[in-house]
Steps between C-alpha positions, in 0.01 A plus 500: 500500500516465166286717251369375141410723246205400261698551219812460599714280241249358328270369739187576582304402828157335432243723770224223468745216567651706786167592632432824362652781748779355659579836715499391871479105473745309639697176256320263748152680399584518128639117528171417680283701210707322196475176682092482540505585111670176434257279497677196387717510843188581668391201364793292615505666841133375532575156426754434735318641792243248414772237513569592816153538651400155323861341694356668866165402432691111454363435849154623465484225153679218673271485861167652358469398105714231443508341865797349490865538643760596256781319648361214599550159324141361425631154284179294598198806521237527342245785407145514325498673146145469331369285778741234411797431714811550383810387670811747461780240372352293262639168414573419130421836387797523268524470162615185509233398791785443728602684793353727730393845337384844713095582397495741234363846467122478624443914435305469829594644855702212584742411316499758254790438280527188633759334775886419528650139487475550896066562486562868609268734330731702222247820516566537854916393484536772215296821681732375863807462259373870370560611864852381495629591253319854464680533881833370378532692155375819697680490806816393315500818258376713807861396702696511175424801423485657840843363564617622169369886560695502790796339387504722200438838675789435684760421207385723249508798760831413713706360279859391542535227694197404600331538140798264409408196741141529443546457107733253591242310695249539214727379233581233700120368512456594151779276379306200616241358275183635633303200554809287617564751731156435630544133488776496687334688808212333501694139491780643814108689699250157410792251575447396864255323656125618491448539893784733527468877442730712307590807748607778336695753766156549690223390263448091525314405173333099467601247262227555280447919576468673170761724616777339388449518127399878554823588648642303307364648091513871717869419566575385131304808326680760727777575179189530240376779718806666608660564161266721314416731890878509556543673169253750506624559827852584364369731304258695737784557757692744205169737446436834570244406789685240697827783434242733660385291821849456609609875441198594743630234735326212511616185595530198334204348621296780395654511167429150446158420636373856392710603207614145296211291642178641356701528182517096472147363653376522142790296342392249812128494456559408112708236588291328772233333306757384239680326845145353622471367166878403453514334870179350419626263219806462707314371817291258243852344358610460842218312608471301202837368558380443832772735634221785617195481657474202788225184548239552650454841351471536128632776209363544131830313434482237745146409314611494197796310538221240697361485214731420215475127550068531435598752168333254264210365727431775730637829307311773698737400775812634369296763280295706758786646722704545181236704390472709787881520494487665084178750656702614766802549348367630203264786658808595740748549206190726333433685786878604587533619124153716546731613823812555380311701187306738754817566711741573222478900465628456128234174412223817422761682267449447081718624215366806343 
């Protein structure tokens, strides 16, 4: 364990950043202290847990405010705003008065923001699409870097052969272009016809299952991950305490899960947000390109790229889920710097 003088070299440890008397606290409890004093990625944290309870609660909107169904077509509805009736696709609406155009924003219950070129109500599509691709960019960085760990642990700490065909393996996946890479799995997984399942050894996934493109950005993110653990875990096999757990004979497993693994969880848990938040904006190109997310179900991606043919008449289409896209992203990649700031022993550490 490794000792740090106050003084030692120049550098002097900051008590009230490290929480005063740090004799008996554990780096998780001093992380845990220095993180709930940064209030910016407190801040961030905050706002994507609302994201997410807003995308659960998309349900609760779409049946009990907005009383609609978010993925069905509604071309010839109509709905009362201001005791008037309104229908959904009005004709000549357009600039031009040609055409058919979706109602615009009302600000009311129904409606909200307005509807898609197919009468759907885009409030509703955008808190489902929430759900998707909150699922997707999670689940996605969750395998990823799961898969990674694992992978890693094993090369870094055996070596030889085996650390030479996993690198291989990685290299290989990180010579492709990242998203054509992921184009070219989803076009080989979506290409059949929609009645008939993909079956993967024992797991049989649907057409449409959101799934695939979760397997499918986990698969293509498994190098990001496994470079940076891999490293560090070359490194912690050569010190003094790993030399020490194998003199007192302890097996490899031990060593590793006991020994190597606690050393690398924080190097993991910094990462993970920036993956949500990476996988995220992946999952939205994807479906934008129509290449992710399935019909019926919907993505922040899939709605935008809906509604890039209404950009000049209907903006808030195209503009709500990209906004939700830029909140989520953006409080992720603040949060996992307010993480990777608390878990880094040196980030409370200033030049005398």
């Amino acid at each position: 364990m490794a000792v740090f003088e106050p003084e030692a070299e120049g550098l002097v440890l900051d008590a009230e950043e490290t929480g005063g008397d740090v004799v008996g606290r554990s780096p998780w409890s001093l992380a845990g202290r220095r993180l709930l004093r940064n209030k910016l990625a407190l801040a961030a944290f905050a706002l994507f847990v609302l994201i997410v309870a807003v995308s659960l609660a998309a349900p609760l909107y779409a049946h009990r405010v907005a009383h609609t169904d978010p993925y069905a077509s509604n071309l010839s509805g109509t709905f009362q705003l201001n005791g008037k009736t309104v229908q959904v696709i009005q004709q000549g609406a357009g600039k031009l008065g040609l055409g058919e155009t979706p109602v615009g924003p009302t600000w009311h219950a129904k409606y909200f923001i307005g509807a898609d070129s197919q009468g759907r109500d885009v409030m509703a599509r955008v808190l489902y699409g929430g759900r998707a691709s909150l699922f997707i960019g999670v689940g996605s960085a969750l395998l990823a870097c799961l898969v990674a760990l694992v992978l890693a642990l094993v090369a870094g700490y055996f070596g030889g052969i085996t650390d030479l065909v996993l690198s291989r393996l990685m290299d290989l996946i990180w010579a492709f272009p990242l998203y054509l890479l992921a184009i070219s799995l989803a076009t080989v997984l979506l290409a059949r016809p929609t009645t008939k399942p993909l079956k993967i050894w024992f797991i049989t996934l649907q057409a449409a299952s959101l799934w695939i493109p979760l397997l499918i950005i986990g698969i293509v993110y498994i190098p990001y991950v496994f470079r940076p653990i891999r490293g560090q875990v070359l490194s912690l096999r050569e010190k003094e305490f790993v030399e020490a757990a194998v003199a007192q004979g302890a097996g490899s497993l031990r060593v590793v899960f006991l020994e190597v693994l606690p050393n690398v969880l924080s190097t993991v848990i910094v990462l993970l947000p920036l993956m949500i938040a990476t996988t995220i904006l992946t999952e939205s190109a994807l479906s934008y390109l129509s290449i992710g997310v399935q019909p019926p179900k919907a993505s922040w991606g899939t709605i935008v790229e809906d509604g890039q043919t209404l950009l000049y008449t209907r903006p808030w289409v195209a503009i709500a889920p990209g906004i939700m896209i830029v909140l989520t992203v953006l409080a992720l990649n603040v949060f996992g710097d307010g993480l990777r700031d608390a878990l880094d022993p040196r980030s409370k550490v200033r030049m005398k």
